[in-house]
C-alpha positions as a Python dict, from the first residue, in 0.01 Angstrom:
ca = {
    (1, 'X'): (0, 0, 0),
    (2, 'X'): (312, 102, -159),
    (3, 'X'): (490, 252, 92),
    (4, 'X'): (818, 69, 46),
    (5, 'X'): (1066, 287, -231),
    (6, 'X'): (1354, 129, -297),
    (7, 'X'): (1649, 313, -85),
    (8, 'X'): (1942, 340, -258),
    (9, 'X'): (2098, 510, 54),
    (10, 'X'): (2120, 550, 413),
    (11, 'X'): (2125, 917, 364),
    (12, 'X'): (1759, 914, 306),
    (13, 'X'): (1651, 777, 665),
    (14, 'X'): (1895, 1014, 854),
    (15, 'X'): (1588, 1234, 921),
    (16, 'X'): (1453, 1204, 1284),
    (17, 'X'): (1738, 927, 1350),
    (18, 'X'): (1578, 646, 1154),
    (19, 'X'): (1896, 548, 1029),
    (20, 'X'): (2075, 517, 1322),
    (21, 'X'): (1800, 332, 1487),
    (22, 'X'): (1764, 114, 1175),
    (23, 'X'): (2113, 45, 1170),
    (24, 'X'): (2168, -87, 1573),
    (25, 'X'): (1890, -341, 1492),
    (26, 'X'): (2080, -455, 1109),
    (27, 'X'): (2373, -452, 1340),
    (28, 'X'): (2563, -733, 1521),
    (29, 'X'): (2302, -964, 1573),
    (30, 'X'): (2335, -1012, 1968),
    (31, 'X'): (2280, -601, 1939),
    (32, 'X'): (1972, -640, 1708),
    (33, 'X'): (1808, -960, 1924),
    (34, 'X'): (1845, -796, 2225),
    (35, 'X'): (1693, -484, 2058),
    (36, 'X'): (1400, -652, 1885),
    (37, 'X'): (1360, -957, 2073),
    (38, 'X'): (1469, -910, 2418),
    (39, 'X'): (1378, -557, 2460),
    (40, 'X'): (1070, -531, 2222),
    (41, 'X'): (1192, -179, 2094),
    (42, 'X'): (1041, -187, 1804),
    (43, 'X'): (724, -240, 1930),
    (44, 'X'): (744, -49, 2248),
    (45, 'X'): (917, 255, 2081),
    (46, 'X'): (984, 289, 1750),
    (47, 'X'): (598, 192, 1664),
    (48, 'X'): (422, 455, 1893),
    (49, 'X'): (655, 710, 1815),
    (50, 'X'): (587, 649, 1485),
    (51, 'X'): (251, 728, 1444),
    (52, 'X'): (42, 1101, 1439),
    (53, 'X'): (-192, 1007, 1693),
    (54, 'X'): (-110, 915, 2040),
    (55, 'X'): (-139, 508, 2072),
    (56, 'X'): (-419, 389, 2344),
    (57, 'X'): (-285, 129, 2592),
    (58, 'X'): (-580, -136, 2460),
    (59, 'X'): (-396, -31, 2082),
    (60, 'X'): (-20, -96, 2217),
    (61, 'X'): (-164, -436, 2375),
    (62, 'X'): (-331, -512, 2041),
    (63, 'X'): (-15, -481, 1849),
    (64, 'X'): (209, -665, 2147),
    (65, 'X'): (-34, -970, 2118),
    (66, 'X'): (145, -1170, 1862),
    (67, 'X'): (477, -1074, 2008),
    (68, 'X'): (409, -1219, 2362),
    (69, 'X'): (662, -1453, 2434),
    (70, 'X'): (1048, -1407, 2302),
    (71, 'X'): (984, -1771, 2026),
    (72, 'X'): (708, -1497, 1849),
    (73, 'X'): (931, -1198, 1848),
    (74, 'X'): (1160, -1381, 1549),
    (75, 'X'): (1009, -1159, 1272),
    (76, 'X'): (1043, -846, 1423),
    (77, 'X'): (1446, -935, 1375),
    (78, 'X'): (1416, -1031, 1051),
    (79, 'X'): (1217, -721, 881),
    (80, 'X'): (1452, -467, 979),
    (81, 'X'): (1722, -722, 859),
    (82, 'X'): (1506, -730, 484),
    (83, 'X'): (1470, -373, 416),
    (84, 'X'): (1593, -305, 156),
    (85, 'X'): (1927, -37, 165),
    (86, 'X'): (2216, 35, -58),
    (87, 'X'): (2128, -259, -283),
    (88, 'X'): (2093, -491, 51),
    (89, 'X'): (1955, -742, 60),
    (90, 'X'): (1974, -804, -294),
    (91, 'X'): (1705, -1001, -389),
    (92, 'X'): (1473, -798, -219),
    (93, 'X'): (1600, -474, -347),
    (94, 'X'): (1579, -626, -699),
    (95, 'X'): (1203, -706, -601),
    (96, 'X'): (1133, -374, -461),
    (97, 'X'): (1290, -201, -771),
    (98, 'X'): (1059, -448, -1003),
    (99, 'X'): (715, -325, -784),
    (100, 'X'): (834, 89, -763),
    (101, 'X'): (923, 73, -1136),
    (102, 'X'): (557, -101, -1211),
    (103, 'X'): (362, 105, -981),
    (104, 'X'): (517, 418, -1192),
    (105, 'X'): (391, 284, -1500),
    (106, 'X'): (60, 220, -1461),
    (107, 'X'): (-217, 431, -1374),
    (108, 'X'): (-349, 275, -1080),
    (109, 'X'): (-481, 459, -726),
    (110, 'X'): (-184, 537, -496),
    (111, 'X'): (-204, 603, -143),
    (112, 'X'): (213, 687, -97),
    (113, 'X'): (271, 905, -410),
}
């Protein structure tokens, strides 16, 4: 799915307070692990209010499975820490850039745009 546009700005998550959000977990980094890894926010916010429908408990449990103890929760650090923002990080901006440009191009079926 292509639902990852480069961002050349934080101006374009202010809506809703996805920047702000976004920006505690880039943060410090004992801010962001106690955030993401500690405190599961992502998961146990951010992700259900996320959403349109209403997640079920057995759905929320499904998506805290891998997650279970705080040596699995490493990635949700990382991805908000790879997304890519004002040209950061760079390689993955460049990469992102690469894929939006491409998908523009060619006449494929698009689920985002």
């Amino acid at each position: 799915m292509e639902l990852l546009p480069p961002m050349p700005s934080w101006d374009i998550l202010d809506k809703g307070g996805a920047a702000d959000t976004l920006q505690a977990f880039r943060g410090p980094p004992e801010v962001g692990r106690k955030l993401l890894i500690e405190e599961i926010v992502f998961i146990e916010k951010v992700l259900p209010g996320s959403v349109v429908r209403t997640l079920t408990e057995r759905g929320m449990e499904h998506h805290r499975a891998p997650y279970l103890k705080a040596a699995e929760r490493e990635p949700l650090y990382r991805w908000p820490n790879e997304v890519p923002i004002e040209r950061n990080p760079a390689d993955v901006y460049a990469i992102v850039e690469k894929y939006h440009a491409w998908l523009l191009e060619n006449d494929i079926q698009k689920l985002f745009f």
